[in-house]
N, C-alpha and C positions, 0 to 999 in steps of 0.2 A: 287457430287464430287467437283463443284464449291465452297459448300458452306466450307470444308475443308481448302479453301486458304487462310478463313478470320477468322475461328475458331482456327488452329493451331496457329496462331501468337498472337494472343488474350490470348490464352491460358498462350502460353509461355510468354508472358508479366504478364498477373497475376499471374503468378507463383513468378516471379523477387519482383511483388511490393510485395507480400506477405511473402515475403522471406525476404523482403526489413525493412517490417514492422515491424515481429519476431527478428531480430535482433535489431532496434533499440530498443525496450521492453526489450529484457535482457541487451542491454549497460545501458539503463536508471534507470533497480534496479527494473521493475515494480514485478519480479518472485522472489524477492530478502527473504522475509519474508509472508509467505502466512496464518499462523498462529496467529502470534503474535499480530494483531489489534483484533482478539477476544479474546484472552486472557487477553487485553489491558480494552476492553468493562467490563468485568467480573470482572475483579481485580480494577476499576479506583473507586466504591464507598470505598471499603477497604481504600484504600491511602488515598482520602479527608476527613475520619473518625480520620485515624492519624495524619492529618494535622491540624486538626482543634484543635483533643485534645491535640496536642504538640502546638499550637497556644493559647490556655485557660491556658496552664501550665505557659507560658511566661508571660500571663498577671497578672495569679496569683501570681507571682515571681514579678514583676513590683508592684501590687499593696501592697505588704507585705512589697516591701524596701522605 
């Protein structure tokens, strides 16, 4: 029974900071996009495939004038 005196308030303390915690996670955006950095991984060779050949295009166009 004793040991209840010092369990209960414990408890309800981590309950707060845990509560405390979960909030600042959604103020800060961390739930905000949970998807899109894999998609990011997936699609990021595609992009620097046309960065580059729109980058050879310019040069090409440079070395013609």
């Amino acid at each position: 029974m004793e040991s209840l005196y010092l369990l209960i308030p414990i408890s309800i303390v981590l309950v707060f900071v845990i509560g405390a915690l979960f909030w600042w996670a959604t103020r800060s955006g961390q739930f905000d996009d949970l998807e899109g950095p894999g998609h990011r991984i997936l699609m990021d060779d595609e992009r620097r495939t046309g960065d580059l050949l729109a980058d050879d295009d310019k040069q090409d166009k440079n070395d013609r004038a």
